[in-house]
N, C-alpha and C positions, 0 to 999 in steps of 0.2 A: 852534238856540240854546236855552241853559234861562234862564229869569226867574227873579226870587226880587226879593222887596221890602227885601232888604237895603242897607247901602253902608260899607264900610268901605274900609281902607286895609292892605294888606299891603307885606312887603319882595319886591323883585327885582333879585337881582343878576346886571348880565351884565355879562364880563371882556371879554377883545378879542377882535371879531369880522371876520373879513378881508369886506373891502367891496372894489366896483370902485375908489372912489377912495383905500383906503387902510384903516384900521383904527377901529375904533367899540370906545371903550371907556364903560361908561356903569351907573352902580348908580344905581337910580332906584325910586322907588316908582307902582305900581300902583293907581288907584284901583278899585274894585269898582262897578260902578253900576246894578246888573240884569239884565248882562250874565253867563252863565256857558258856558263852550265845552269842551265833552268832548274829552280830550287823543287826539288821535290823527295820526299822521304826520308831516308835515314843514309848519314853521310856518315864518314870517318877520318879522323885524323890518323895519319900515319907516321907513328916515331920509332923508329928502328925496326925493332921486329915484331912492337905491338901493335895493336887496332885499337883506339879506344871510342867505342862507336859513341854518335851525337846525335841530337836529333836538330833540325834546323827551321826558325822561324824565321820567315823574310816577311820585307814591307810590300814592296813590288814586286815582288815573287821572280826574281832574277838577283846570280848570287856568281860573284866574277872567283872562279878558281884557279890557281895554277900554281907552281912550285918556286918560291922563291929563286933565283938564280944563285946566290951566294950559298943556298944550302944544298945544291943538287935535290936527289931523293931521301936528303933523312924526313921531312917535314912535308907531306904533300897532304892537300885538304882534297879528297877526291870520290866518289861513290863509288862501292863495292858491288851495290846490284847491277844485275844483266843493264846493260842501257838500255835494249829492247821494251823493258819494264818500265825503266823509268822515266828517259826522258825522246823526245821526237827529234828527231835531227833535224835541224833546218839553218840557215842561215843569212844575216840579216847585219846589217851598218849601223853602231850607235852612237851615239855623240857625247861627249864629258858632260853634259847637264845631266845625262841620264846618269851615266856613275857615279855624279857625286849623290843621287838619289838613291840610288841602291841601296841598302841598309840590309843589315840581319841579325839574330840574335842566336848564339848556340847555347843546348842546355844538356844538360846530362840526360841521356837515354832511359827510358823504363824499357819494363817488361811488355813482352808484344802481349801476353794473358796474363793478366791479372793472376797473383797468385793469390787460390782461396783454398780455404778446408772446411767442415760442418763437424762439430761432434754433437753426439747423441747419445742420449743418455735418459733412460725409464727408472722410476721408481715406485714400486707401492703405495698408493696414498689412501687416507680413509676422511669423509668427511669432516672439516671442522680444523684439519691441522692447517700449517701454516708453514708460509717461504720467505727465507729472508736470502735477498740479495743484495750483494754489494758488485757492482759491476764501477770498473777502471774506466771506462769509455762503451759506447755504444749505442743502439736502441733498443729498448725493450719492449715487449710484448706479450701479455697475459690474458689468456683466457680459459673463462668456468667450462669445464666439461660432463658428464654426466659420467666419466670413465675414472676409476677408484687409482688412478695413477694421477705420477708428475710425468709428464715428458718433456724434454727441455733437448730446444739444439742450439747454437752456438756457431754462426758464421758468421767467417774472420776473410777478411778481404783485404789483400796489400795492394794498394794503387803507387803508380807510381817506382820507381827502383829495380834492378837487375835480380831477375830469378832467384841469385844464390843470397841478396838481400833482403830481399820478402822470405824466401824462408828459415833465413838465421832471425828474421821478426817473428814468426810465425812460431818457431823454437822458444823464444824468449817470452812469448802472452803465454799465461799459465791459468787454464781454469779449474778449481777444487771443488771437490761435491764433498757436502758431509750432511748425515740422518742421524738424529738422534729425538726421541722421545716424541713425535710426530711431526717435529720440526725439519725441515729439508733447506740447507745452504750452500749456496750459490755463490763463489770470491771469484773474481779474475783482477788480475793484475799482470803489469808489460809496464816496456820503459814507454814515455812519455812524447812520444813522436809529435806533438804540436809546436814542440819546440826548434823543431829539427830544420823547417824553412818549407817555402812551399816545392822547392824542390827534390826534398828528402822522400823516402817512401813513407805510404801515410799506411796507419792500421786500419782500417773499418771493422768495428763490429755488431752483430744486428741475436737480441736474447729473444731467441720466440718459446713459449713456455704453454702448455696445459696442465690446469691443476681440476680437480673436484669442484663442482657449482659450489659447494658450499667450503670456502676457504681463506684463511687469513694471510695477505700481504702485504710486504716492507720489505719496500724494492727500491735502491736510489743508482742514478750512475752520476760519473762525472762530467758526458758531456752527451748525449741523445735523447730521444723523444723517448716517450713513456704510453704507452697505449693496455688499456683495462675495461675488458668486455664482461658480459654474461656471469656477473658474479656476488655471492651471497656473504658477507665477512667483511673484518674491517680491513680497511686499504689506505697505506702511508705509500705513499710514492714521491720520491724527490730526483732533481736531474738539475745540474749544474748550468745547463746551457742546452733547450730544446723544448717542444712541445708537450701539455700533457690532452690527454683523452679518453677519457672514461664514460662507457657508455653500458646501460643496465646493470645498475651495479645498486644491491642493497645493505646498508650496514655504514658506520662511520668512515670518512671520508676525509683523510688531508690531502693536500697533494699541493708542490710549491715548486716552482721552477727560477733558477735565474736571471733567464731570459730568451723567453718564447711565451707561446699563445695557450691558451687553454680553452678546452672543448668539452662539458661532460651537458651529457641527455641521459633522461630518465634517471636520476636517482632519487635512492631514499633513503633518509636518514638526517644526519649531523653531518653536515658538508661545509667545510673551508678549504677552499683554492684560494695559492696567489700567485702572483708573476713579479718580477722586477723590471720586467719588459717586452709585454707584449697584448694583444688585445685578448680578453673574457668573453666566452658565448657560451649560454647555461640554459638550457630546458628544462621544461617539466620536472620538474623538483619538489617530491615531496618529504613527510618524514620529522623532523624536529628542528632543523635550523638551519640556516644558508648564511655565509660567510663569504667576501670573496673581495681580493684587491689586486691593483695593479700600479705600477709605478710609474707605467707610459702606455697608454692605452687606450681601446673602447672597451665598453663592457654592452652587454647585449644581456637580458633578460627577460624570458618567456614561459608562462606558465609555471608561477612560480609561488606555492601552495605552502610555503612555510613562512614564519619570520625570517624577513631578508634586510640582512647590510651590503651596501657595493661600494665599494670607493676607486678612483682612478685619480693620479695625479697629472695625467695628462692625456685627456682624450673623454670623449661626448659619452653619453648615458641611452639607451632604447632600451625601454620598459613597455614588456604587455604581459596583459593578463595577469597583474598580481592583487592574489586575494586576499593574505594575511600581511600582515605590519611590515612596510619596506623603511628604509631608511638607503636610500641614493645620493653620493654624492660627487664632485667631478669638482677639480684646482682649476683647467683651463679647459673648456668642453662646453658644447651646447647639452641639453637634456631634452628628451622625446619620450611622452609617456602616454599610453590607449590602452583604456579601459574599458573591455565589452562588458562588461559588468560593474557596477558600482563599488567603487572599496568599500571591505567589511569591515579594515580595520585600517586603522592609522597608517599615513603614508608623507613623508618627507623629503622632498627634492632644493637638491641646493646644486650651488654651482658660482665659483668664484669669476669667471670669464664665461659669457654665453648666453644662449637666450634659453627660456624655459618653454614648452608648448606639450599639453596633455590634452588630448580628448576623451569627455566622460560620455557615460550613453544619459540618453535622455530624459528617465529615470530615478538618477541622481541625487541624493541624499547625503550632502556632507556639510562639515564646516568647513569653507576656505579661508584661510591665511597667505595671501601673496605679499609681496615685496619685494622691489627693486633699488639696488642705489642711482642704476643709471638705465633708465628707459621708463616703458610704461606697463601698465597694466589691465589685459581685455580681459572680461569673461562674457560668452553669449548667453549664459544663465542668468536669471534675475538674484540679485544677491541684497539681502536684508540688511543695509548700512548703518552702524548709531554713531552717530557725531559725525565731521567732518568729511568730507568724499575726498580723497586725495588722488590724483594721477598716477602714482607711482605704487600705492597701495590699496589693497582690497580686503576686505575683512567682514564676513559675515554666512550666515548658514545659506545652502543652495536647499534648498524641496524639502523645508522644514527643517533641516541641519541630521550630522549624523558623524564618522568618524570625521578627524582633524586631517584635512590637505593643505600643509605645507609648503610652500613655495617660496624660496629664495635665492637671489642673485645678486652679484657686486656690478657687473659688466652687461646685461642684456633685458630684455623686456621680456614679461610673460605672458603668456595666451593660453585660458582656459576654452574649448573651443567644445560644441557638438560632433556627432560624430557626420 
C-alpha cells in the first residue's frame, strides 16, 4: 500500500457488472483517505456477498482505492490476489495535481484461457466430387491432397467472456455435415456475436479442410479470409469481409470478396477475382481468360499469358510481362507497365488521374496511340508521325508497327521509355 496525508473525493463510474445474483449497476463516488494501491491485474468490487471480478485499465497506472465511509464494507473496490503477487509496498507523499490525473477505466473480466474446441471429422472421397460450404463466420482453408478422403476440422475460439459464457457460445455454434451422391456439406450457424459490443465474447472460427487434387469447390463465409492451394476443379469462393488466395489451382475460377485483398499465383484456366476493397496481386496466369476488379485499390499484374481486363477505382496499375491482349484501367492511380518482351497482341492503358510510364525492350514493333488531356508526351523510340506533331499526343508505328499500344490519361503525362 502507498500513504500520503491527503483526502479528497474523486468520481467512479461503473456501468453494469454481471454478478452471481444478477447485475450491479452503480456510479458512485470514491473517497480518497490514505490509502493509494498501484493498478495492477485483476481487481474486484465487493457487494455483499458477491465478487464480481474487473479487470482495470489506468492512465498513470496509480488507482486511489478505499471504502467509502457512509457505506462501511458493503461496497469496497479492493484486490483479492496475495499482495506479495501483486503489488511492492512502498511508500511515498503525493500531491492533488497528481489525483486529479489519475484516471482509470474498468471493464468486464474475460476468461484467463480462452475457451476453444476443434471437431474432426473424415469422410471418403473419390476424385472429381465436390464440397459446398456455407460457413456463418470464420476462415477458411482448402487444400488438394492425393489422399481419397475429406478431412475437415473446425476450430472455434471464444475471446473475451467468462468461462461459463464461452461455452454456453460454444453450445450454441452448430456445425452439420451431410453426403449425398458425391457431394459433402459443410453449414455452421451461431448467434451473431458482432453485434454484441467489443466487450461481449467474440466467436472465432478458423475451416481447415482436405479434399482429393482433383475436386470441386463452393465455399463462402460471412466474415474470413479464404485460402485454396494445390488444386484440380472448379473453385467459387466468396467471403463477406476478408482475404482471398489461391495458389496452384487448375480449372475455372471466381472468387469475390467484400472487402479485402486478393492474392492468387499460378493459375489456369477462366479466372475472375474482385474485391469491393482492397488491393489485386495476380501471377503467372495461364489458361483462357483473366478478369479482375477492385473498388479501392492497387492491382499488380505479372506474367500474365491470357487475355486480361483489370480495373480499379482507386489505386495505381503495375504490369509486367504481359503477352496476350490486356485491357488496364485505373479512376484515380498512376499506371506502371515493363515489357521484357514485345506485346504480341493489343494492349490498353488508361487512367483518369495519373501519369502513365511503360518500358518496351528495344526490339519493339508496335503501333502507339498516346494521349493526354493534361501533360505531355515522351517516347525514346523513333515514332513515324503523319500530319501535325502535337505535345500532348503521339500516334504512329515504332520498328515498322505491329500490335496497337494504347495509352490514355485525363490528369498526367506519358512516358514511353527503353529499358
Amino acid at each position: 500500500m502507498f500513504t500520503s496525508n491527503l483526502t479528497t473525493r474523486i468520481p467512479c463510474i461503473c456501468t453494469e457488472f454481471p454478478s452471481p445474483s444478477g447485475r450491479i449497476s452503480a456510479s458512485f463516488l470514491l473517497q480518497i483517505d490514505h490509502k493509494f494501491v498501484h493498478m495492477h491485474g485483476v481487481y474486484v468490487i465487493y457487494h455483499g456477498e458477491n465478487f464480481v471480478h474487473m479487470h482495470a485499465i489506468y492512465v498513470l497506472g496509480i488507482l486511489a482505492l478505499a471504502p467509502h465511509p457512509s457505506r462501511g464494507n458493503r461496497d469496497v473496490l479492493c484486490n483479492p490476489a496475495p499482495i506479495h503477487r501483486v503489488i511492492r509496498s512502498m511508500r511515498f507523499h503525493t500531491s492533488l495535481p497528481m489525483l486529479a490525473l489519475a484516471s482509470f477505466l474498468v471493464l468486464p473480466s474475460r476468461a484467463a484461457d480462452p475457451q476453444a474446441d476443434t471437431l474432426q471429422r473424415t469422410f471418403p472421397a473419390n476424385p472429381g466430387g465436390r464440397l459446398i460450404l456455407d460457413a456463418d463466420r470464420g476462415s477458411i482453408s482448402i487444400e488438394g491432397t492425393d489422399a481419397a478422403e475429406v478431412h475437415i476440422e473446425v476450430e472455434r475460439r471464444v475471446s473475451r467472456g467468462t468461462l461459463a459464457r464461452a461455452a454456453a457460445l460454444l453450445d450454441q455454434h452448430q456445425v452439420h455435415f451431410s453426403e449425398s451422391d458425391g457431394t459433402l456439406r459443410i453449414k455452421s450457424e451461431g448467434p451473431d456475436t458482432s453485434l454484441w459490443g467489443w466487450r461481449r465474447p467474440q466467436l472465432n472460427v478458423a475451416f481447415r479442410i482436405r479434399v482429393p487434387r482433383s475436386f470441386h469447390i463452393d465455399a463462402k463465409t460471412a466474415g474470413g479470409s479464404i485460402r485454396v492451394t494445390q488444386l484440380a476443379g472448379e473453385v467459387s469462393i466468396r467471403t463477406a469481409g476478408g482475404s482471398l488466395h489461391l495458389e496452384d489451382v487448375r480449372g475455372t475460377v471466381v472468387g469475390r470478396t467484400s472487402g479485402g485483398s486478393i492474392r492468387a499465383t499460378r493459375l489456369e484456366g477462366d479466372i475472375e477475382l474482385g474485391t469491393s476493397g482492397g488491393g489485386i496481386q495476380i501471377e503467372q496466369i495461364s489458361g483462357t481468360r483473366l478478369k479482375t476488379r477492385t473498388s479501392g485499390g492497387s492491382i499488380r499484374l505479372a506474367g500474365i499469358n491470357v487475355p486480361a481486363e483489370a480495373h480499379t477505382s482507386g489505386g495505381g496499375l503495375d504490369i509486367e510481362a504481359a503477352s496476350a491482349p490486356l485491357q488496364a484501367s485505373t479512376s484515380g492511380g498512376s499506371i506502371r507497365a515493363r515489357f521484357s518482351t514485345a506485346p504480341r497482341a493489343d494492349v490498353s492503358l488508361r487512367t483518369s488521374g495519373g501519369s502513365i510510364n511503360v518500358t518496351l525492350p528495344n526490339d519493339a514493333a508496335l503501333e502507339l496511340d498516346a494521349a493526354t488531356s493534361a501533360g505531355s508526351v515522351q517516347c525514346d523510340f523513333p515514332v513515324t508521325v503523319s500530319g501535325t506533331v502535337q505535345r500532348n499526343a503521339l500516334r504512329g508505328p515504332i520498328g515498322g508497327g505491329g500490335p496497337l499500344l494504347t495509352l490514355r490519361t485525363s490528369g498526367g503525362s506519358i512516358r514511353v521509355q527503353r529499358p
